[in-house]
C-alpha positions in Angstrom: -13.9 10.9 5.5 -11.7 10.6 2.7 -8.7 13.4 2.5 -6.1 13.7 -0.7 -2.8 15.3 -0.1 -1.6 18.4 -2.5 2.1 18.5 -3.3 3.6 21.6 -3.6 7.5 20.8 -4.2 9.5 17.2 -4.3 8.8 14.7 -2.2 11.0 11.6 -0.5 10.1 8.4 0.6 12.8 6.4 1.6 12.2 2.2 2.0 14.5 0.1 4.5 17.4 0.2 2.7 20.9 0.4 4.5 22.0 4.2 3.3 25.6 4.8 5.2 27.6 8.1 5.0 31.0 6.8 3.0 29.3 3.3 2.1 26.3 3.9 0.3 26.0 6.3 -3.3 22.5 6.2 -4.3 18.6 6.2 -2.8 16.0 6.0 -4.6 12.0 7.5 -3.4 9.6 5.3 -3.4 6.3 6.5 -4.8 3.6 5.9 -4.1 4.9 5.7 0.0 3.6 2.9 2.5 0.3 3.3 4.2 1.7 3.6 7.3 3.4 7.1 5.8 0.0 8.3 5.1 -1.0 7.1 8.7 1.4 9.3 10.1 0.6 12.2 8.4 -3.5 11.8 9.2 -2.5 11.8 12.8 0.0 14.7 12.3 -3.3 16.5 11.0 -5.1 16.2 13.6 -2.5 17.2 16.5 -2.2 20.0 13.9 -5.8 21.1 14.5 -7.4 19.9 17.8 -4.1 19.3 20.4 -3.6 22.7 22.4 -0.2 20.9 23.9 1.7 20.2 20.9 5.2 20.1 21.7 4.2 18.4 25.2 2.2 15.5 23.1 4.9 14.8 20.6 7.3 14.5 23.3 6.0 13.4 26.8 2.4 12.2 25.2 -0.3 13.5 27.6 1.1 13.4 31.1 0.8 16.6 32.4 -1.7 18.2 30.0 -4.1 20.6 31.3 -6.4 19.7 29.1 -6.4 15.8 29.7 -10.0 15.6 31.3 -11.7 17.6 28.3 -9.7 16.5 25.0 -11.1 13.1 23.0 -8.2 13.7 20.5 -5.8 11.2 22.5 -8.0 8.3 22.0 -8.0 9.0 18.4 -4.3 9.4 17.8 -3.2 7.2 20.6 0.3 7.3 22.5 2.6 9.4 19.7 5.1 6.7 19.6 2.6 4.0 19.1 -0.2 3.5 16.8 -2.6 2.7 19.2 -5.5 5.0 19.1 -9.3 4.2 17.1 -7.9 6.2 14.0 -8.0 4.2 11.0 -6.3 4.9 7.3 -6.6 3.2 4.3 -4.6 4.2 1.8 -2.3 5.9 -0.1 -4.2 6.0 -3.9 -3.1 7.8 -6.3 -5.3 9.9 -8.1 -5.2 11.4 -11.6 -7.6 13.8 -13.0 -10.4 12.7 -10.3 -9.6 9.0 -11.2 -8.1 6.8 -8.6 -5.4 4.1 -9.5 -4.0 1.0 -7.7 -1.1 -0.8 -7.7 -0.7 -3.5 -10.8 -1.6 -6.9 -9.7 1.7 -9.0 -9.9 -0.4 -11.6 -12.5 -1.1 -9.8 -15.2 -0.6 -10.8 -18.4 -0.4 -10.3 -22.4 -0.2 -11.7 -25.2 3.3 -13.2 -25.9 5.8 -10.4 -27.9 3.4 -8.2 -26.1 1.2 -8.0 -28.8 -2.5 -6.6 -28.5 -3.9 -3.8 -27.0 -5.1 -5.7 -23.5 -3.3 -7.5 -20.6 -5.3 -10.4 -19.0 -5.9 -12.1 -15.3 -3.4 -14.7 -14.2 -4.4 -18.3 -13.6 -3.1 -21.4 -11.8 -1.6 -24.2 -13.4 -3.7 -26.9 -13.2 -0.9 -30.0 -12.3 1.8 -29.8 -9.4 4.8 -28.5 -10.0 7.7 -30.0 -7.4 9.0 -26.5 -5.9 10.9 -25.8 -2.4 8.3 -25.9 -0.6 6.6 -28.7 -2.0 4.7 -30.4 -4.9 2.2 -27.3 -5.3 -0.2 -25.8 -8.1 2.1 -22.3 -9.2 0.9 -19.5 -10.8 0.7 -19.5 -15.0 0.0 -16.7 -17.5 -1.6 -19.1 -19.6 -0.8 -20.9 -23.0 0.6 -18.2 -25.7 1.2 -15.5 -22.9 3.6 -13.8 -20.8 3.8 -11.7 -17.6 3.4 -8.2 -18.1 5.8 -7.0 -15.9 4.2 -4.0 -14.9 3.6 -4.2 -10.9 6.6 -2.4 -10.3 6.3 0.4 -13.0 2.4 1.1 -13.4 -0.6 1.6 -11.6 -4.2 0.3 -12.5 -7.5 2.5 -13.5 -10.5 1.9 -11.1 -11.9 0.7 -14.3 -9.6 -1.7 -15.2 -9.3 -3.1 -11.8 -13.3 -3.8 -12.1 -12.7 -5.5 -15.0 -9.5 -7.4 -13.6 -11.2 -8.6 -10.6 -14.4 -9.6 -13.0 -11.7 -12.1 -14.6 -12.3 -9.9 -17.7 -9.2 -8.6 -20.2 -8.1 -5.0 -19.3 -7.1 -2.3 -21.9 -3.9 -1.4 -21.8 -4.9 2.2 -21.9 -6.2 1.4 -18.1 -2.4 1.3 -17.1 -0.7 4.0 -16.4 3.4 4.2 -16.1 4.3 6.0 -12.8 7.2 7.7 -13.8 8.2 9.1 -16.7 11.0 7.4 -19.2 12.2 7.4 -22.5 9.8 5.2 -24.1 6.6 6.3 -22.1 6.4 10.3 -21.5 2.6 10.7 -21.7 0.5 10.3 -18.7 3.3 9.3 -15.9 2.7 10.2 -12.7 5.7 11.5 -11.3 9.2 12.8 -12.8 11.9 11.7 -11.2 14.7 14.3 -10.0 18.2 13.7 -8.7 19.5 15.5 -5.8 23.6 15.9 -5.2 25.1 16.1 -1.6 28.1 15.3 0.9 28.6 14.2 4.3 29.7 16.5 6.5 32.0 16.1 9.4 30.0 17.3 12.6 33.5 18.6 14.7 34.3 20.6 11.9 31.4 21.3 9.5 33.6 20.5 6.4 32.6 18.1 3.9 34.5 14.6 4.1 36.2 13.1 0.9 35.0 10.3 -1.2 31.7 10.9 0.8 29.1 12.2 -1.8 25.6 10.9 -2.7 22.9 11.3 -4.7 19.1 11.0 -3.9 16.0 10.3 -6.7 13.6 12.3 -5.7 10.0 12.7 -7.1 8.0 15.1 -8.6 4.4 14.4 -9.0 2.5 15.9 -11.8 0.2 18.9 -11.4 -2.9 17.0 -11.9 -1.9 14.0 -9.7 -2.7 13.7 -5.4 -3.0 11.3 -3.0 -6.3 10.1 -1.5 -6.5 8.1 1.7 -9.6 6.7 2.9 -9.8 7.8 7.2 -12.1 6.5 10.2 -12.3 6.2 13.8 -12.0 10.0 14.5 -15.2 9.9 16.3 -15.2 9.8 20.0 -17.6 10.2 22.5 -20.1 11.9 19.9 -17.4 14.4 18.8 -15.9 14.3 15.2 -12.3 15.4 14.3 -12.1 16.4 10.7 -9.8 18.4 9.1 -11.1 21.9 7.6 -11.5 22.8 4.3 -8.9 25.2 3.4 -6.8 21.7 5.0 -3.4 21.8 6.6 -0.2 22.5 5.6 2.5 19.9 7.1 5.9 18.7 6.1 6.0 14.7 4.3 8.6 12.3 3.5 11.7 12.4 4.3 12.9 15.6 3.2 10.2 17.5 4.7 8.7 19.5 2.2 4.8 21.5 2.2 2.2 19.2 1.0 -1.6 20.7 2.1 -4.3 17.7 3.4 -7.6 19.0 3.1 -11.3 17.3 2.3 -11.6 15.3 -1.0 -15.6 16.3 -1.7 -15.1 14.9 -5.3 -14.2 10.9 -4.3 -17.3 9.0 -3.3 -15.6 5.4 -2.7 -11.5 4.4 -3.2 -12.3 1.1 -3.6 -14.2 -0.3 -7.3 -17.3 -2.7 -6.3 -17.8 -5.9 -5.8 -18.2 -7.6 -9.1 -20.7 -10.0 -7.6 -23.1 -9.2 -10.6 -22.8 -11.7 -13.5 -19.0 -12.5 -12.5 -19.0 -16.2 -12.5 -16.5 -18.7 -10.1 -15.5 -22.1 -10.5 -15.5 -24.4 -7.3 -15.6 -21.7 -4.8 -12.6 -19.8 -5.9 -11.5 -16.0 -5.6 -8.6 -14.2 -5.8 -7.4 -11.9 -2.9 -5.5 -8.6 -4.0 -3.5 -6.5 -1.6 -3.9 -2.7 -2.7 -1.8 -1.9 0.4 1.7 -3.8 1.6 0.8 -6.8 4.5 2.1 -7.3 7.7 2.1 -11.1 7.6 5.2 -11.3 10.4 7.6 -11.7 7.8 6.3 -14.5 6.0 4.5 -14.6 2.7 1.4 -15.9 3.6 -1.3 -14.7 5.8 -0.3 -16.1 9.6 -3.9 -17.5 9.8 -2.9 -20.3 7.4 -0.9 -23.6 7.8 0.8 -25.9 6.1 -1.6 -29.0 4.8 -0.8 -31.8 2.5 -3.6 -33.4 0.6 -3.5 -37.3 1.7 -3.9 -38.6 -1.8 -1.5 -36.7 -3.7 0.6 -34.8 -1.5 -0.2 -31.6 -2.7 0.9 -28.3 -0.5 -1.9 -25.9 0.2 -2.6 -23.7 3.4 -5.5 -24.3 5.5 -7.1 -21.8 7.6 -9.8 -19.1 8.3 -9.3 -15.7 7.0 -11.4 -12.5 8.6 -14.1 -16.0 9.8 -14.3 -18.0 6.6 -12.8 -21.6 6.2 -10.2 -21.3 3.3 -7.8 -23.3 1.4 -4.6 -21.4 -0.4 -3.7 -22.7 -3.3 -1.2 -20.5 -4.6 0.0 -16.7 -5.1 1.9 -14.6 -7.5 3.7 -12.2 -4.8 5.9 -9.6 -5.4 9.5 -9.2 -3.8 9.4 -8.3 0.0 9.2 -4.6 0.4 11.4 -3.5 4.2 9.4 -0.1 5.8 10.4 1.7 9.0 9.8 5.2 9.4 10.6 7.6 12.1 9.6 8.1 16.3 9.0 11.7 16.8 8.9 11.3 20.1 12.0 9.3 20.5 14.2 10.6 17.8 15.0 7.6 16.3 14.2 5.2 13.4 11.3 2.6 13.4 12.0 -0.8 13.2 12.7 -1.9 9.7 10.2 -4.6 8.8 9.5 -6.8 6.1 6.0 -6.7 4.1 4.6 -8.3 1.3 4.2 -5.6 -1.9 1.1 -4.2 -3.0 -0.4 -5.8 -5.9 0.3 -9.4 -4.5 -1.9 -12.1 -4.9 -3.5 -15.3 -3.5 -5.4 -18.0 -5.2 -8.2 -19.6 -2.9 -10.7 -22.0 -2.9 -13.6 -22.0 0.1 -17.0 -24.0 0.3 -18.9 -20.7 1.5 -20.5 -18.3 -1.1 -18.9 -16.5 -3.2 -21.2 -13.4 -2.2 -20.1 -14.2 1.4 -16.4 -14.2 0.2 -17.4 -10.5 -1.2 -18.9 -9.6 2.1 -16.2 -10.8 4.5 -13.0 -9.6 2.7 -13.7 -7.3 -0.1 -12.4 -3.5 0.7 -11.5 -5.8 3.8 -7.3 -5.8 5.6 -5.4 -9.2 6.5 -2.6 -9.2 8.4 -1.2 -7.0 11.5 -1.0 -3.6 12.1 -4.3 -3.1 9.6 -5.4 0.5 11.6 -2.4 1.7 9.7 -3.6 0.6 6.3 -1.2 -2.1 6.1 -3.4 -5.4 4.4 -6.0 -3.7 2.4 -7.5 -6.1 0.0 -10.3 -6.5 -2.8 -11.8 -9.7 -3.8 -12.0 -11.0 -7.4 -13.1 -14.7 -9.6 -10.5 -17.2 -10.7 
């Protein structure tokens, strides 16, 4: 089923930075939030409507219940400090006016002095280059061209991803800034809002000196939701969905009302395959996270080693990726992005762990098909923890 998420107020979404009473000054929300966010909140739905124990799942899990022989929610939502159950979220997208965007692929580019009206595919250059981690093919914009810049600051139309992943030139109409500034007030999808407080001494309850803050809040416009993409809530021929009217729960970090209900309107969140008259040189694709990757800290999918071409030394990384025999030639990836989140059930903070950004992507070359490419890891996830969201990918020409 597919779900979207209504704000009614503000919302928070704090990454992994440090954020110290008397140390730190400013945090900013992220927006959209990780996948794993959205996870949460799926599975907070579904306690919501289906667990009759609540308060006894969220802190002792399902010991004791007196409804353990006849519920199938647990195997959906799993142990509630674990993510362990069949549920499956793909996910966050933001959506605008019924039309769903994606992060900006870190490659794009345009026209040097950022002339035109279009922003074009990345390449790879087509000589080594000697880097730190060896002599390797590195990503290029291309002769008379420049990156765009824009995968931190705008998302990408379901159209213009299409056209993207067809190694076609998108219109620059097709991007969209996500917050509003100065130079770019039309069409944003959130305003950001700045909150003002002080720590407070817990003996006394008196604010401590030299100890305020400030949180960035955001505020996403009235024609803007989120849509996730949910599976594996049927068990034992029994379907957990969420009504209609939808539920009302607290998100992010300063817990305030969103309402998750059915998206009727949204037939697929992904574009499709543009196996029809896209054309690929030498078995290559492109591989484009729309969600962060767990890849255990590294940059690369763990799958893939290090190989070094006997005749010229070049570095590439051999493997097999969701069955298929690839070689990675290079990538264009984004700074790391650190996610925790909170245990409900053990009152305390998730580990903090480094993934590599949405809108990342890899350059490979494999001898199979390039409609088996399509089949194996379009709308496919790489990586760990891919239940969660984490990984999701779309497949493109190079």
């Amino acid at each position: 089923m597919i779900l979207k998420i209504q704000a009614f107020d503000t919302l928070f979404f704090r990454d992994g930075s440090p954020f110290n009473a008397g140390e730190s000054v400013m945090l900013t929300s992220m927006f959209p939030p990780a996948s794993p966010t959205a996870y949460g909140l799926v599975r907070a739905a579904l306690v919501e409507v289906y667990c009759k124990e609540i308060k006894r799942y969220v802190y002792r899990g399902c010991r004791d219940c007196p409804h353990h022989g006849t519920c199938t929610l647990r195997s959906v939502v799993g142990d509630p400090s674990q993510r362990d159950g069949t549920l499956v979220v793909r996910g966050p997208f933001v959506t605008v006016d019924g039309t769903t965007y994606y992060p900006a692929p870190v490659d794009l580019t345009c026209d040097a002095g950022n002339a035109g009206d279009k922003v074009y595919p990345g390449s790879v250059t087509t000589d080594t280059i000697a880097s730190d981690l060896g002599d390797m093919r590195l990503p290029t914009p291309g002769t008379g061209r420049v990156y765009a810049k824009t995968h931190d600051t705008h998302l990408l139309s379901s159209r213009g991803l299409q056209e993207y992943l067809a190694g076609r030139a998108v219109q620059q109409d097709d991007l969209i800034p996500i917050e509003m500034s100065n130079t770019e007030s039309k069409g944003s999808v959130v305003a950001r809002e700045t909150r003002t407080g002080i720590a407070v001494d817990p003996r006394s309850w008196t604010s401590l000196e030299k100890h305020l803050y400030w949180l960035q809040v955001v505020r996403p416009m009235e024609n803007v939701t989120l849509t996730v993409w949910v599976d594996g809530t049927s068990v034992n021929g029994q379907e957990h969905t969420i009504p209609e009217e939808g539920v009302l729960l607290r998100f992010g970090g300063e817990g305030h009302m969103v309402n998750i209900m059915p998206d009727r309107e949204t037939r697929q969140l992904v574009p499709e395959p543009c196996t029809g008259g896209a054309t690929t040189k030498d078995g290559r694709f492109r591989l484009v996270l729309l969600q962060d990757a767990d890849f255990d800290g590294s940059w690369r999918p763990p799958e893939l080693e290090r190989h070094a071409t006997e005749e010229t030394g070049t570095i590439t990384y051999r493997g097999r990726l969701r069955g298929l025999d690839v070689e990675l030639v290079s990538a264009a990836v984004g700074r790391a992005r650190y996610v925790g989140g909170w245990d409900t059930a053990r009152r305390r903070p998730r580990d903090v762990a480094p993934l590599v950004p949405a809108g990342s992507v890899y350059y490979f070359e494999s001898d199979a098909p390039f409609e088996t490419v399509v089949e194996r890891l379009h709308n496919s996830s790489v990586g760990n923890n891919t239940n969660t969201g984490l990984g999701h990918c779309v497949v493109g020409v190079w």
